[in-house]
Structures are given as C-alpha cells and as structure tokens.
C-alpha positions in Angstrom: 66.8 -53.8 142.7 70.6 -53.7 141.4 72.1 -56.5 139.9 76.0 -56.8 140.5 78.9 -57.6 138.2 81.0 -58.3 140.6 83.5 -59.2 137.8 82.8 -56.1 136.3 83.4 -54.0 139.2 86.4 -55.8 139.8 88.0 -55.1 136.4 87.1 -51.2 136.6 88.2 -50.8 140.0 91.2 -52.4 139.3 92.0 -50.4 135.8 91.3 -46.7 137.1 93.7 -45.9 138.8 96.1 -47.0 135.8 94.1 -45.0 133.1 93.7 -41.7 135.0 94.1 -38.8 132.7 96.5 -36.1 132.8 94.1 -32.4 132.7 93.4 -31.1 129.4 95.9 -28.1 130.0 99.0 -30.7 130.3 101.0 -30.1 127.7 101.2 -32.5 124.9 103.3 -35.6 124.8 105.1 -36.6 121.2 102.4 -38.7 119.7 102.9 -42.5 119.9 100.7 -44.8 118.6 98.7 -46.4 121.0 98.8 -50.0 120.2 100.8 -51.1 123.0 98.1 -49.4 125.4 95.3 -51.2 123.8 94.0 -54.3 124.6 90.7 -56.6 125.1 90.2 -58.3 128.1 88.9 -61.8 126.9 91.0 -61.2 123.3 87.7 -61.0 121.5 89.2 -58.0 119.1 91.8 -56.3 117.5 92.3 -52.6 118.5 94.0 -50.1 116.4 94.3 -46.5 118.5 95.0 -44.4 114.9 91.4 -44.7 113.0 90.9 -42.0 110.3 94.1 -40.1 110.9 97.8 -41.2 112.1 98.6 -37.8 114.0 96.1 -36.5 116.3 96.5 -33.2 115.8 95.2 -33.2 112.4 91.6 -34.0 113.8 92.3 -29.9 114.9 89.9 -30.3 117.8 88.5 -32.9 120.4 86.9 -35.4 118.8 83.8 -35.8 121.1 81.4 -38.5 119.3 81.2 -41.4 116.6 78.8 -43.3 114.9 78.3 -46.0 112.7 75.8 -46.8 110.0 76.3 -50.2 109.8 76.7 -49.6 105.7 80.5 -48.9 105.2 80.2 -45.8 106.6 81.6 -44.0 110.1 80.8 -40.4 110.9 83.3 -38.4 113.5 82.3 -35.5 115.5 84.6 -33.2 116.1 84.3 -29.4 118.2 85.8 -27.3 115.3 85.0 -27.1 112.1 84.1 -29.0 109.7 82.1 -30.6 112.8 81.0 -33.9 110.5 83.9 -36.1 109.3 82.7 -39.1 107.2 85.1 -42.2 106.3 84.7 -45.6 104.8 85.3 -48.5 107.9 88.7 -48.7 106.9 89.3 -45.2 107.7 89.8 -43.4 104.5 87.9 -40.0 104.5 84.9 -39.3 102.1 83.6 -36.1 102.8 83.0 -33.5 105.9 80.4 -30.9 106.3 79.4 -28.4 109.3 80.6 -24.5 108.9 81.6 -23.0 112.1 78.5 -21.3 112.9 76.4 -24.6 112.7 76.5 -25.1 116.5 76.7 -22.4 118.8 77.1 -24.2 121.7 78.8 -27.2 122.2 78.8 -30.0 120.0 78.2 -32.9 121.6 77.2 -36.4 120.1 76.3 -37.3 116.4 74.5 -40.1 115.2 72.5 -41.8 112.2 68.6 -42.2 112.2 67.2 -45.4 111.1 66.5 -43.3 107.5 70.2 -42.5 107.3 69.9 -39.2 108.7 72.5 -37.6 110.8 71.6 -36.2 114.2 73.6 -34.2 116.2 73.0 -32.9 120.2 74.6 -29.4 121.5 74.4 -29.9 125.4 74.9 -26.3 125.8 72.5 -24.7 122.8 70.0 -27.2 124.6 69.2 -28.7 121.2 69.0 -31.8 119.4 69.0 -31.1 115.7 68.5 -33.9 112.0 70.5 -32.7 109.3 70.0 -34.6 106.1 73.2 -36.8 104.7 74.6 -34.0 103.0 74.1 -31.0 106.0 70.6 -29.6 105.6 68.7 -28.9 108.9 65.2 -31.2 108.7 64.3 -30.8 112.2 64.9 -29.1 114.9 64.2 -30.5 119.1 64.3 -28.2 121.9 64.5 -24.2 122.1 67.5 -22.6 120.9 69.6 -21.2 124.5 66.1 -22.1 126.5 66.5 -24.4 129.3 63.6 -26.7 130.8 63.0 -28.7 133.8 62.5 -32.4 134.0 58.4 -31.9 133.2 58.7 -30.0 130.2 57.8 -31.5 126.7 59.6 -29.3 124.2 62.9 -28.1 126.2 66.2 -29.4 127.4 68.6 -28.7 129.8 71.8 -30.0 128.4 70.5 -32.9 126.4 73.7 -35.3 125.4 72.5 -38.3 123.5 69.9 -39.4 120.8 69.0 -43.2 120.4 66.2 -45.0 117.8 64.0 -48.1 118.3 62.8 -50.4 115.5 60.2 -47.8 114.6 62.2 -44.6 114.2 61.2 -43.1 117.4 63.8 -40.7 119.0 64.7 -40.7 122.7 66.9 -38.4 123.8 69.0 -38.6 126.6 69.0 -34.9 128.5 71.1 -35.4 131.3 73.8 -33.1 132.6 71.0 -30.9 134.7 68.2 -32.7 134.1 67.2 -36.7 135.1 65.7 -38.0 132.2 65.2 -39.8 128.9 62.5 -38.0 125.9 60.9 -40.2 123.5 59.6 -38.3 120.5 57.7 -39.6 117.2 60.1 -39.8 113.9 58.3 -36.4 113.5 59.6 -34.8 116.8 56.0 -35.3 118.3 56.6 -35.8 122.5 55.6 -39.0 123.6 56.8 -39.2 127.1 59.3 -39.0 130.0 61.5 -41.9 131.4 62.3 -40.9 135.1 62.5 -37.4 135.2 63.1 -37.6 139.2 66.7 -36.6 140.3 67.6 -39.5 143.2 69.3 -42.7 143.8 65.7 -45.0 144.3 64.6 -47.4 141.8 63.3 -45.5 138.6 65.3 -41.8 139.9 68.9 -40.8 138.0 71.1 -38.5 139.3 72.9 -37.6 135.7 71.8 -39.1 132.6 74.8 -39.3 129.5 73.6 -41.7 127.5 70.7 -43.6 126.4 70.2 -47.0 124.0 67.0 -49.1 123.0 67.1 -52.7 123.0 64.6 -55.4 120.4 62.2 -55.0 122.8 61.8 -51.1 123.4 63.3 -51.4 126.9 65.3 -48.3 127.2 68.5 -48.3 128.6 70.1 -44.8 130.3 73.1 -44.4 131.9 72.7 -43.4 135.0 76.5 -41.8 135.1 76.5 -40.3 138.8 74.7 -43.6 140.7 77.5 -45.9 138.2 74.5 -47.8 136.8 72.3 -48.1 134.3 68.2 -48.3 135.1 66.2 -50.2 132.7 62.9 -49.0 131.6 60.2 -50.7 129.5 58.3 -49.0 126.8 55.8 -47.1 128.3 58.1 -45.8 130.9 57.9 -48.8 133.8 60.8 -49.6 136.1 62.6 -53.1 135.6 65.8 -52.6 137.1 69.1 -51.5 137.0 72.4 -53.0 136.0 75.5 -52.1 138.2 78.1 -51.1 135.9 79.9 -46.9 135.6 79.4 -45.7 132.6 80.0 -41.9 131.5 80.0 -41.8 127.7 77.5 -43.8 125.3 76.4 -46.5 125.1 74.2 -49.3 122.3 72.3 -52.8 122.1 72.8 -55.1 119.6 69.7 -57.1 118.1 70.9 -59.9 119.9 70.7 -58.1 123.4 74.4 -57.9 123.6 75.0 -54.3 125.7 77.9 -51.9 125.2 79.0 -48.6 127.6 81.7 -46.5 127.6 83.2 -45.0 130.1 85.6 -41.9 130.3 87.1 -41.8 133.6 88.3 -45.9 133.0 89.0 -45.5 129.3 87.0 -48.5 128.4 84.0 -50.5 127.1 82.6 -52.7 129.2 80.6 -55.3 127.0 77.6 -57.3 128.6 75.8 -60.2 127.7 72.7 -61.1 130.2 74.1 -58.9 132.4 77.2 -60.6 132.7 80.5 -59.7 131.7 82.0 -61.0 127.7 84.9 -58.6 127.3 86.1 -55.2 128.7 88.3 -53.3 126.2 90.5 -50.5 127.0 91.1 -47.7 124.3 92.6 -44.7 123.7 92.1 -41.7 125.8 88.7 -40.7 127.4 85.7 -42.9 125.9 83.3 -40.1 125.2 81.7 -41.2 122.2 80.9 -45.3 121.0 79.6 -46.5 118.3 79.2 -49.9 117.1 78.7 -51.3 113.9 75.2 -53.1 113.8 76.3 -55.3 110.5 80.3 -56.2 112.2 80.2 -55.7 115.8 83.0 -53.8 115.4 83.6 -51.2 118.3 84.4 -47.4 118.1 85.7 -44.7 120.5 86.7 -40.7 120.4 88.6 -39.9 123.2 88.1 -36.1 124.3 91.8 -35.7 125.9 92.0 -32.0 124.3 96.0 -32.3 124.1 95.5 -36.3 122.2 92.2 -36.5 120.6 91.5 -40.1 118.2 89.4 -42.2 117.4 90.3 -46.4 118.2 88.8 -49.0 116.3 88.3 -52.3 118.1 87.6 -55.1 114.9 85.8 -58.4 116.1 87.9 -61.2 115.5 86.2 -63.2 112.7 86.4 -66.8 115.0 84.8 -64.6 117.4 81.8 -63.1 115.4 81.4 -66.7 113.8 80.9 -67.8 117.1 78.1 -65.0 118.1 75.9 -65.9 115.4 
C-alpha cells in the first residue's frame, strides 16, 4: 500500500547523481561558503550554508545532529568534545557542555523533550540518555554496551533517533540492526513495539533512522533501506507507507506538514498530504534536521568529516503568512 510521489522521485533521482559526496578520507577543499550550492526548489526559503560558525573546521569534529526548541534556542551535536553546542537562532553561541567521556560510543542525535530537556542517542553505546538543560544525566534507556533484538523491552541495538507526542511519551527510533520504533512513558516505562519485523511487506522495515510523531499520534519511521516511510497509528496498526528516501531525520509540524532528510541526495524533501511543497538542497550530507516548531525554519548538520556545518533554511515571511 505505497503511495508515489512521482514528483518527488523525479526530483531525487534527478539531483543524486549531482550531490554525490567525495569519501570522508578526501582531502579537504579550501572552504567556500556554500551559498551558491544552496537552493529551494519552489523558493519557499532562504538558505545560508555557515550557521553558528564561518569556517568549518572550528566545529573540530562532524557535526552529526541539530535540534530546535522552538524558544530562540538551537542545540548542535557534534562527535568531539564539548558534544552539546547551544546558540541563539541567529547563530551566536550561548553555552556548550558534554566532557569527552560523556559518550563512549558514538554520538549520534540530540534533541529537546517537550519539558526542555536534552536527549541524546549513542548508536553504538546502545543507549538513549536525558540530560537536564545544563548536562546532568536524569535518565537513562537501554543497557550500556548490551545489544537486544527486535522483542526486547529495555535494550537496543544501535538506536539512532528519539521523537515526543503531545503527551511527553518517547519513541525511539532503533534502527541500524534492529527494525523498529520504542515508545516509552515520560518515565522510560516500555509501552510498546512499532514493527519490529525486518522485511519489505506492509508494516516490516528493513533499517529504521529516524522516527517523528504527528497531532494525531501516528508515528512516522523512516524506513531508510525500502526508501519509504511506513505510517503507524498509535497503538501500533499499519496505515501505509509514503514513497519518498530518506536517511537522516525527520519532523511533523502541528499542521501535518512532513519533513525528511536525506544524506545520500543532500536534501529535505518537504510534504504536504503526501504531496510535494518544496525540496531544499543543503550543505553536505543531511544527517541531522531540525525544525523550528514556532518559525518553520529548517536545519541541517552535514557529516562530510573533511566539511562539517550546519545550513539554516529561513521561511520566507510571504511564505509562512501564507501557511497560516
């Protein structure tokens, strides 16, 4: 039961090819900023490639996730220490936290709870992990360096992803071995499974990165490997699946507006009813997205090792007039 975007498909299979990247190991090119790379397909934003820093090298490491609180504030992951790098929207830093033995793994995504909390995934730790604002651990999901299988109800095997609904639940996306989405109660209590069958039928997923939660409670995970995402309702049922690549994150806005990223065509795709309103390409590899649930406005980290950033792609005020 897939429905087609033929428009979509159309768009990525025409853009690949031209926004391959070059292997982590290439060497470096002299940094230039990205502007003229940038651009949004139906001109619905404005994209600036240089958000927080102008040189990439002075992120010191890839810059794997960011998220958004909606509140002035954008949080940047990034796999060296300090791990946490907060700035206001307009890019100006405000503080940074995470020693380097916080994560002794991989760290992976970050991303803020409903209750302002930060929560942070390490895909090879096989943890997901709620820090307060300011760094302390509150909670802790999974067993430190213990894999599970797709039936088990308090371990992961490479979890990647963390997404809330309206009442602070926490479904985690766990996803490079396993096929599955977790929902847990706001106190880490395990609720139940979404999928959990490794396969290309209705309800199956073959690699999981990425999972959002729509008004309703429909859950959304990307089914990277089958290049579509399969729609589940709240209690876990089948709906369908939407026919779109994605292999990064992915959100939906209160107005059921859908977002995914995706690394190997360095771009957003942005869905509204299933159908295509904008495809934006942006700097780099598309591993992490946020977007900002008060503007609409739309970030990327790219994990190219040798040019990490983070691109900032600003609604255009006629545009988000428009939406409303």
């Amino acid at each position: 039961m897939t429905r087609h975007l033929t428009a979509a498909a159309l768009v990525f299979a025409a853009v690949t090819p031209i926004l391959a990247q070059a292997p982590a190991r290439a060497p470096a090119a002299p940094f230039t900023p990205p502007s003229s790379t940038l651009s949004s397909l139906f001109g619905r934003y404005t994209m600036k490639g240089d958000f927080g820093v102008q040189e990439p090298k002075e992120w010191g490491g890839t810059t794997t996730w960011v998220a958004a609180d909606g509140k002035g504030t954008v949080v940047v992951m990034v796999r060296v220490a300090p791990y946490f790098r907060f700035f206001s929207t307009d890019g100006k830093p405000i503080r940074q936290w995470g020693d380097k033995d916080l994560f002794t793994g991989e760290a992976h995504s970050v991303h803020f709870g409903p209750d302002g909390s930060i929560w942070a995934t390490d895909s090879v730790d096989h943890t997901v992990r709620k820090f307060s604002p300011e760094g302390k651990l509150l909670l802790t999901l999974g067993k430190q360096k213990m894999a599970g299988d797709n039936a088990s109800q308090d371990t992961f095997n490479r979890p990647n992803a963390v997404a809330f609904d309206a009442r602070g639940n926490v479904f985690v996306s766990d996803g490079y071995v396993n096929s599955r989405v977790v929902q847990f109660t706001p106190e880490g209590k395990f609720v139940r499974i979404f999928g959990g069958k490794k396969g290309k039928a209705d309800g199956e997923m073959a690699m999981v990165h990425g999972v959002s939660i729509d008004a309703q409670g429909r859950v959304y995970a990307t089914d990277s490997d089958n290049q579509r995402v399969v729609v589940f309702d709240a209690q876990g049922k089948f709906l369908k699946n939407i026919a779109v690549p994605g292999r990064g994150g992915s959100f939906v806005a209160a107005d059921g507006t859908f977002y995914i990223s995706d690394v190997n065509s360095g771009a957003v795709a942005i869905l509204k009813n299933d159908v295509l309103v904008d495809f934006i390409k942006v700097e780099g590899r598309p591993h992490g997205l946020a977007v900002d649930p008060t503007t609409g406005d739309v970030y990327t980290s790219s994990t190219v090792a040798t040019r990490p950033g983070v691109t900032k792609a600003t609604l255009r005020a006629a545009t988000a007039a428009a939406s409303k």
